[in-house]
C-alpha positions in Angstrom: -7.7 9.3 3.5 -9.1 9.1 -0.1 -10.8 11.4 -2.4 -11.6 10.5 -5.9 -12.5 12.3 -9.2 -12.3 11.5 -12.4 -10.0 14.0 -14.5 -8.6 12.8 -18.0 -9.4 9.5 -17.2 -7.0 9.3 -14.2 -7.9 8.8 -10.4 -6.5 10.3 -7.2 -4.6 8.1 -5.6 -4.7 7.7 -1.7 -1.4 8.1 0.4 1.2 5.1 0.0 2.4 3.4 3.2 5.1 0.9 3.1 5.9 -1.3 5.7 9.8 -0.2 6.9 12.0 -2.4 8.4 13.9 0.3 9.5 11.3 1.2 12.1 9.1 -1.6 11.9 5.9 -0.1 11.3 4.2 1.3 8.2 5.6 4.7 7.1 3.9 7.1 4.7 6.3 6.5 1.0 7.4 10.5 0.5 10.5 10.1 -2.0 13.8 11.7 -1.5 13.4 14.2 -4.2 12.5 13.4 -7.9 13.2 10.2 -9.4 12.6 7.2 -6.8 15.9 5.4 -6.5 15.4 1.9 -5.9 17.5 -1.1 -5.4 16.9 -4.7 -5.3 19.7 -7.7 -3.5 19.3 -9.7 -6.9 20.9 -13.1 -7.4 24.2 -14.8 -7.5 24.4 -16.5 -11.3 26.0 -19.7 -10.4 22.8 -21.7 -11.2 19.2 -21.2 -12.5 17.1 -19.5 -10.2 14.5 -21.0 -8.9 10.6 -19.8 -8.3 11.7 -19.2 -4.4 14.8 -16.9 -6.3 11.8 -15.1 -8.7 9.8 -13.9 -6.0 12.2 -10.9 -5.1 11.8 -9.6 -8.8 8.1 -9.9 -8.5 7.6 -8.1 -5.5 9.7 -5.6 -6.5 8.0 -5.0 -9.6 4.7 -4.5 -8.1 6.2 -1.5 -6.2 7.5 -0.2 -8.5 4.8 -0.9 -11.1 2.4 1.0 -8.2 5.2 3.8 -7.5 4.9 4.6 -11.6 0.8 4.4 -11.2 1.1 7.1 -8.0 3.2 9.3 -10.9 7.1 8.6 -10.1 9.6 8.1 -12.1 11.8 5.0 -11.1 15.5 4.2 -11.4 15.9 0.4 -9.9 19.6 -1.5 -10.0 19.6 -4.8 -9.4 23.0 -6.6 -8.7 24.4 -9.6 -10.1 26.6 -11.3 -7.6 29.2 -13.5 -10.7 31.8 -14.1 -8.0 32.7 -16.2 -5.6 32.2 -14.7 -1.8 32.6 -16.1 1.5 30.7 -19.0 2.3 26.8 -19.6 2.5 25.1 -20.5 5.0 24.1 -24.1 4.0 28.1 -25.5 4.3 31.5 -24.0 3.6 31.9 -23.5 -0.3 30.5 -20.8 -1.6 27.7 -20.5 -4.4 30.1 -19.4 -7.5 32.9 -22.5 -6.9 29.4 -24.8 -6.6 28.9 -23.8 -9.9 32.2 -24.0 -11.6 32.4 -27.3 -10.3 29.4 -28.3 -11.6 30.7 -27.1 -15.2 33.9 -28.5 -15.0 35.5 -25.5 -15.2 38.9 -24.2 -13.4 38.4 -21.5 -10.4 39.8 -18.4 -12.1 37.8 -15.3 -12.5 37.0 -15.2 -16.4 35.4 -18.7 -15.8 32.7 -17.4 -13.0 32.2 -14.7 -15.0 31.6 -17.0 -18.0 29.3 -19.4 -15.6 27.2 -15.9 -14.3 26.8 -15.0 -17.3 25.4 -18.4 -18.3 22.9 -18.2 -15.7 22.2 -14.4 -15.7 20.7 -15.1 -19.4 18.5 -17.7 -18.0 17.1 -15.2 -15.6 16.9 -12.3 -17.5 14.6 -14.9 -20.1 12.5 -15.9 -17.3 11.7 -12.0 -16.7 9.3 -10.9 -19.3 7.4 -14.0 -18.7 6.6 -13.0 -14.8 5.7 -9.5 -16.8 8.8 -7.7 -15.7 11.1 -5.9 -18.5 14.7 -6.5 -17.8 15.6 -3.9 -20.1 13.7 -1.4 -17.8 16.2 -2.2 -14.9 19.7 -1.6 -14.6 21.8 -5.1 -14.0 25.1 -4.2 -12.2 27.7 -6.8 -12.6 29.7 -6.9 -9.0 32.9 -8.3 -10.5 33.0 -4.9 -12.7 32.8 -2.9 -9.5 36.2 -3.7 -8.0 37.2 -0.5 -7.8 35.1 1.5 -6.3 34.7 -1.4 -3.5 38.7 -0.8 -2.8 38.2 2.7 -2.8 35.2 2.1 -0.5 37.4 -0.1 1.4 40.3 2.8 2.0 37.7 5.1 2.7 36.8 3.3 6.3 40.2 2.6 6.7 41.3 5.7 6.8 38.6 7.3 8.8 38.7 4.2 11.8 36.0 2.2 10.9 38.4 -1.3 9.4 41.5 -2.7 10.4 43.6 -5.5 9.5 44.2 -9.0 10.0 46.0 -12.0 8.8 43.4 -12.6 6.6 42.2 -9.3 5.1 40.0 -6.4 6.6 37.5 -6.2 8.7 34.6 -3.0 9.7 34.8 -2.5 13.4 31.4 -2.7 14.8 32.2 -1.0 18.1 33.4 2.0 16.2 29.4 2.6 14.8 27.4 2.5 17.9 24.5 2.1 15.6 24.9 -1.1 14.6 22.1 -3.8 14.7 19.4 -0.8 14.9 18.2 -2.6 11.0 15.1 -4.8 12.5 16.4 -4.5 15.8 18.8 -7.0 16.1 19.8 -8.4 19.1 23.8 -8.4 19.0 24.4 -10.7 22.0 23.0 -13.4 19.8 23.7 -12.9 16.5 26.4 -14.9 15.2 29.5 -13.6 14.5 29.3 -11.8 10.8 27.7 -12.8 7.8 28.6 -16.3 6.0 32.4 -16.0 7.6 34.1 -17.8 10.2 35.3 -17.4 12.9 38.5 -15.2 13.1 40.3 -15.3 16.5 42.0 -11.7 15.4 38.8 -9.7 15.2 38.1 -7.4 17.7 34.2 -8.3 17.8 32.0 -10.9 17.1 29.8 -8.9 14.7 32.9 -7.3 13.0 33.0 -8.6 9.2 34.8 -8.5 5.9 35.8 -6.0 3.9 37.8 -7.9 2.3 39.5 -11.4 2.4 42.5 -12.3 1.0 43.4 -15.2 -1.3 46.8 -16.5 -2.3 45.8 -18.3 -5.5 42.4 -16.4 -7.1 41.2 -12.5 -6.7 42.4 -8.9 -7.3 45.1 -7.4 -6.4 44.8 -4.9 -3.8 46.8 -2.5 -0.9 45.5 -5.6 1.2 47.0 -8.3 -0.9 45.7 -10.5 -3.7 41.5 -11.3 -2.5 38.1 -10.3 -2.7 35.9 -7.6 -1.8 33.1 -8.9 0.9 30.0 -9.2 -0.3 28.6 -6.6 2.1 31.2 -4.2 0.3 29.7 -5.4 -3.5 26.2 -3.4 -3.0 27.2 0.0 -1.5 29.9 0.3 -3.9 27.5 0.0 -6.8 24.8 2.2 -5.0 27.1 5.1 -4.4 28.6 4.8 -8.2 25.2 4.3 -9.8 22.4 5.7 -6.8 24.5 7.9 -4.9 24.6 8.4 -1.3 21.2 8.3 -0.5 18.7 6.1 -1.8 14.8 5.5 -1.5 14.3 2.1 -1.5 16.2 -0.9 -0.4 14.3 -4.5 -1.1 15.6 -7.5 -0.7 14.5 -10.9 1.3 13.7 -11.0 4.9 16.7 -13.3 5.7 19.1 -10.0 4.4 18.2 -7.9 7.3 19.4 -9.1 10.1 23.4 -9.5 9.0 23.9 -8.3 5.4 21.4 -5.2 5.1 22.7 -4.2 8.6 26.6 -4.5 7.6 25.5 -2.8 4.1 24.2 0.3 6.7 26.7 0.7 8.5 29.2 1.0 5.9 27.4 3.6 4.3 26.4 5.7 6.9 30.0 5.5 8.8 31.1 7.7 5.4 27.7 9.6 5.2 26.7 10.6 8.5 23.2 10.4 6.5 20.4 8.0 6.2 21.3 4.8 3.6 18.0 4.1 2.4 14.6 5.8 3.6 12.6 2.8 3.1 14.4 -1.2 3.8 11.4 -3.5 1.9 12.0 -6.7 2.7 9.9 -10.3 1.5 9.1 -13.1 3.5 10.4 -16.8 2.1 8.9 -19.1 -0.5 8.7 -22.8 0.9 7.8 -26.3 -1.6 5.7 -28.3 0.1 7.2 -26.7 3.7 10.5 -27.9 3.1 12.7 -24.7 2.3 13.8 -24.3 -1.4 16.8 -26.6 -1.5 18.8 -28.6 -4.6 19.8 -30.7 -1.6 16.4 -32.1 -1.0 15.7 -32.1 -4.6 12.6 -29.9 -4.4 13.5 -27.2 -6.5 11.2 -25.7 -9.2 11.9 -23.5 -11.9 9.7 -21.7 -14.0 9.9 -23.8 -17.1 8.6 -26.8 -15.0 5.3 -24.9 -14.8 5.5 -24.6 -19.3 5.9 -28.6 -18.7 3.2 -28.8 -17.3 0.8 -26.7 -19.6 0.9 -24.1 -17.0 0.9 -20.2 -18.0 4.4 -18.7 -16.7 2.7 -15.9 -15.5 0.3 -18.3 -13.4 3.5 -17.8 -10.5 2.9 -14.3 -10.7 -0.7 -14.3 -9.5 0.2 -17.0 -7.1 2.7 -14.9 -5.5 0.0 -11.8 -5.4 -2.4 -13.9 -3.6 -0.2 -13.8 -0.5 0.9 -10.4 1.0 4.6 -10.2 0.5 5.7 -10.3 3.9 4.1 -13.6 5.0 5.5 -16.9 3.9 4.2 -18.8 1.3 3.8 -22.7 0.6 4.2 -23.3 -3.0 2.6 -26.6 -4.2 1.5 -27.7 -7.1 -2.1 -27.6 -6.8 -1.9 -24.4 -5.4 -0.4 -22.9 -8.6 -2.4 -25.0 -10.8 -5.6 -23.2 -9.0 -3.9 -19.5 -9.8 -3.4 -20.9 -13.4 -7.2 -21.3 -13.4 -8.0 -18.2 -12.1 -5.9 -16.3 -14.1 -7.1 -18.2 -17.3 -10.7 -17.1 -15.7 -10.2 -13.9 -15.2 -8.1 -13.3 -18.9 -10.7 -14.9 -21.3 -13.1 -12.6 -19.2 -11.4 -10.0 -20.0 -10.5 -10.4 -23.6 -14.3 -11.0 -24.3 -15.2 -7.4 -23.2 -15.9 -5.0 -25.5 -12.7 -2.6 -26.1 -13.1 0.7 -24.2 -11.9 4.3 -23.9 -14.2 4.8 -21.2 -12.5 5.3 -17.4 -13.2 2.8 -15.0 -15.5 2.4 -12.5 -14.8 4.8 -9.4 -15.7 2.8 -6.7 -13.8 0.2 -8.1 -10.7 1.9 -8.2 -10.8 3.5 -4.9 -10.9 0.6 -3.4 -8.5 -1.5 -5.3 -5.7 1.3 -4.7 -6.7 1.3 -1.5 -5.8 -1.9 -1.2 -2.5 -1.0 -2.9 -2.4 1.8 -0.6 -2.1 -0.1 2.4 1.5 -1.9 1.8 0.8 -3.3 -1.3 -2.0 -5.3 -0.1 -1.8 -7.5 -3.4 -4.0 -9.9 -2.0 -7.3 -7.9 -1.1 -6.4 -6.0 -4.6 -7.3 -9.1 -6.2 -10.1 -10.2 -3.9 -11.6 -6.7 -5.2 -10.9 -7.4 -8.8 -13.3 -10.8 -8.4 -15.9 -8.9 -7.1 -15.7 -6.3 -9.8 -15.7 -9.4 -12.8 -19.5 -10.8 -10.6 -20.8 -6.9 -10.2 -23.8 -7.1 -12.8 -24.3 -2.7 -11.8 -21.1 -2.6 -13.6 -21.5 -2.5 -17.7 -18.6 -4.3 -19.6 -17.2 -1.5 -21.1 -16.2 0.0 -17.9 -15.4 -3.7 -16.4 -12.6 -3.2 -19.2 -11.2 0.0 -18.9 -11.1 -1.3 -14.9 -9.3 -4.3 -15.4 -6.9 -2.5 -17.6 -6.0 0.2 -14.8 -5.6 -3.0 -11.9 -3.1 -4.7 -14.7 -1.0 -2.0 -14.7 0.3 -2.6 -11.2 -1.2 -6.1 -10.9 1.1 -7.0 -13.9 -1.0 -10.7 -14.6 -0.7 -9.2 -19.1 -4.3 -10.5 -19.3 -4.3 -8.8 -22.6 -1.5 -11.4 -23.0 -2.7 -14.7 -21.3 -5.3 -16.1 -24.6 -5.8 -19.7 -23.7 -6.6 -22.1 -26.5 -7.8 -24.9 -24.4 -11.7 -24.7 -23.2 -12.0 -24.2 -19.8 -14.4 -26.1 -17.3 -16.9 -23.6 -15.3 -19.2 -25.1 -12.4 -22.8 -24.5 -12.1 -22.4 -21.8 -10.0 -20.1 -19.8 -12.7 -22.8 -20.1 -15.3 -25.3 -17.2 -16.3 -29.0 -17.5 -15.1 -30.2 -18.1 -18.0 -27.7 -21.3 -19.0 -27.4 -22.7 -15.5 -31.5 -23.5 -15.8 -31.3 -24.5 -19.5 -28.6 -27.3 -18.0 -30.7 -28.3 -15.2 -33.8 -28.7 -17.4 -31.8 -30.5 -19.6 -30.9 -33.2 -17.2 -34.4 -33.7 -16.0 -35.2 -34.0 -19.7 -32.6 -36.8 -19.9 -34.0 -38.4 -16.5 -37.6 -38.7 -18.2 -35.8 -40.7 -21.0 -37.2 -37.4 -23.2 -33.2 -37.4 -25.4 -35.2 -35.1 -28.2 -36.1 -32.6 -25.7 -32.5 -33.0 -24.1 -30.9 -32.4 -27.8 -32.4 -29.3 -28.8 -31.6 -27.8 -25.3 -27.8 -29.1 -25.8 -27.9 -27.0 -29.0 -29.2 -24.0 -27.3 -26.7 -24.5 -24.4 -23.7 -25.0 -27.1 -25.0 -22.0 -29.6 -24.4 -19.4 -26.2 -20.7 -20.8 -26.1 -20.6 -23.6 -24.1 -20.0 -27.4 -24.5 -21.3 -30.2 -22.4 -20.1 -33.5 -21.5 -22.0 -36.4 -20.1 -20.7 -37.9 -17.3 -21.2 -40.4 -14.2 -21.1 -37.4 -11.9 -23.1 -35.3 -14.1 -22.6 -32.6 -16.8 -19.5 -31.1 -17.4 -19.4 -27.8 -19.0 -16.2 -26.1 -20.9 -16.5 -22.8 -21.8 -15.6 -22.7 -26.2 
């Protein structure tokens, strides 16, 4: 599967297999043609996004931080949802009137643009400090898209795939036989559409919006005064931006079954060609195994980690110790151990000698191996550890290593300089200081404090500082 040489500096990669939830199995990643086209269900800016809301970003950026290392170009599009829809799931308002409520403000369009763009600034801040680069992404308002998601709309009209109702128009299932084949849904017991209800005039359950009509708020169009669906919002901006045809389509795993599926069939009733090669999807963040909720009050935002003396970029290397598809618990001692280790693994890092050397072979083949295999983020790091304990391995190379895993891995350990000391175990501690410790409390047990003193110097003179406690010595690293 692998071969590996060293040529330039620069290592063979082995073939890239993402798991596709088209198929559901892992598929070999051959793109389109040229430049990878990728796009990513981002948020809807009605309120800050919380870590369960970042996870998305990251995952995406580790593809395509690994698609860049396997030597593609990448063009990603990320939407911004900054109006109101139909309703979500959790009751029967939708997100963007939460959030003009919440700011006082009347329901007319300029104000939820005004509130999304409030909250799309927050977002776009938290970014660079989860080492993504929002200028490096293209961030597609949906209210600026209107449009081409009419035109989209008139398009199905015309050739049989919507009709109308009292209440606006809806894509007719029954006329794409395909429907549902996105994770292999199971029709008979999906609920009807995607956050709508229930409409006695459709002509099947699974039929939804294209678009709803409003008497009071919306845009005026040959269906009335309303708003596009929000299944409408991402293939309109794909086609105008993507095209046809793209590579990649990510998202989270609770998009497939209803909104990725309607998003599918849309596009390929006008196509007759394959949407997206590739449909990447993430498992969920949970707090504590409660789902992310401002109902039960256990949201978490990134600046509640800064509060706490906590890198930002900490929730990046918690999120890479799970694989992306399986669910993750975040609690705080959890992330408070990935602060640790990254802290670890960065002040290793900046106390290597600078290199120009190329890293260490085996290393490499096995970390993008790991890569390799679905972006297997955490065995990546597993092999990282083992490469910062491998004493075959001189610290030059150790370097140049850790700079190549970074580049997909993301953590900025050239970034991430701590300025507090940081408390090592015994175990942690080179040979040679580990014995001068232990001698040093025997020396204190015989009441022999001279003896004890001058090996405290030699201990502190190697860059280490001890503290006497009840439980022992405590050891900081300066």
């Amino acid at each position: 599967m692998f071969s590996l040489f060293q040529k330039k500096g620069l290592a063979v990669k082995p073939k890239l297999m993402l798991h596709n939830s088209l198929s559901g199995g892992l598929e070999r990643f051959v793109p389109l043609n040229g430049t990878v086209k990728l796009y990513n269900c981002g948020p809807t800016a009605y309120d800050e996004q919380h870590v369960g809301n970042l996870f998305p970003p990251v995952v995406a950026n580790v593809l395509r931080r690994t698609l860049e290392s396997w030597g593609h170009n990448v063009d990603e599009v990320n939407n911004i949802t900054d109006f109101g829809h139909i309703s979500d799931d959790e009751d029967s308002e939708d997100k963007m009137t939460k959030g003009l409520r919440r700011e006082g403000l009347e329901p007319t369009l300029a104000n939820m643009r005004t509130v999304a763009e409030k909250y799309a600034a927050l977002f776009f801040a938290d970014l660079p400090h989860l080492g993504i680069t929002p200028s490096s992404i293209r961030y597609p308002r949906a209210s600026d898209y209107i449009e081409e998601q009419i035109a989209l709309v008139k398009s199905l009209e015309q050739k049989s795939y919507a009709y109308k109702t009292s209440d606006g128009v809806y894509f007719d299932t029954k006329q794409f036989p395909a429907y549902g084949k996105l994770g292999g849904v199971n029709l008979a017991g999906q609920l009807a559409g995607a956050r709508v209800e229930e409409n006695k005039e459709k002509r099947g359950p699974n039929d939804f919006a294209l678009w709803k009509r409003d008497n009071k708020l919306g845009w005026e169009s040959p269906w009335g005064l309303g708003f596009p669906g929000w299944h409408t919002e991402c293939v309109a901006m794909i086609f105008k931006l993507l095209g046809k045809q793209i590579d990649i389509h990510m998202g989270g795993i609770d998009l497939a079954p209803v909104h990725h599926n309607n998003e599918l069939a849309q596009a390929e009733a006008l196509t007759h060609k394959p949407f997206a090669r590739y449909w990447v999807h993430n498992a969920h963040i949970t707090i504590e195994g409660k789902k992310v909720s401002k109902s039960l009050g256990n949201t978490v935002y990134l600046r509640n980690l800064v509060d706490r003396g906590l890198f930002p970029r900490s929730l990046r290397y918690w999120f890479l110790t799970g694989h992306y598809r399986t669910p993750m618990n975040f609690t705080w001692d959890a992330v408070e151990g990935a602060n640790t280790a990254l802290v670890r693994l960065a002040r290793f890092y900046n106390e290597l000698p600078a290199s120009t050397l190329a890293g260490d072979p085996v290393f490499l083949k096995e970390f993008y191996t790991a890569i390799a295999d679905d972006l297997n983020t955490p065995q990546a790091l597993a092999r990282v550890w083992e490469l910062v304990r491998d004493p075959a391995v001189t610290p030059a190379v150790k370097r140049a290593s850790l700079t190549e895993a970074d580049k997909i891995l993301g953590l900025g350990l050239a970034e991430v300089k701590p300025a507090q000391k940081l408390t090592v175990t015994r175990d942690e501690l080179p040979e040679g200081i580990k014995a001068l410790v232990e001698a040093r409390e025997a020396a204190r047990e015989h009441k022999d404090f001279e003896k004890a003193d001058d090996m405290r110097k030699e201990i502190e003179s190697a860059g280490y500082e001890l503290k006497d406690t009840p439980a022992g010595s405590q050891i900081t690293k300066k």
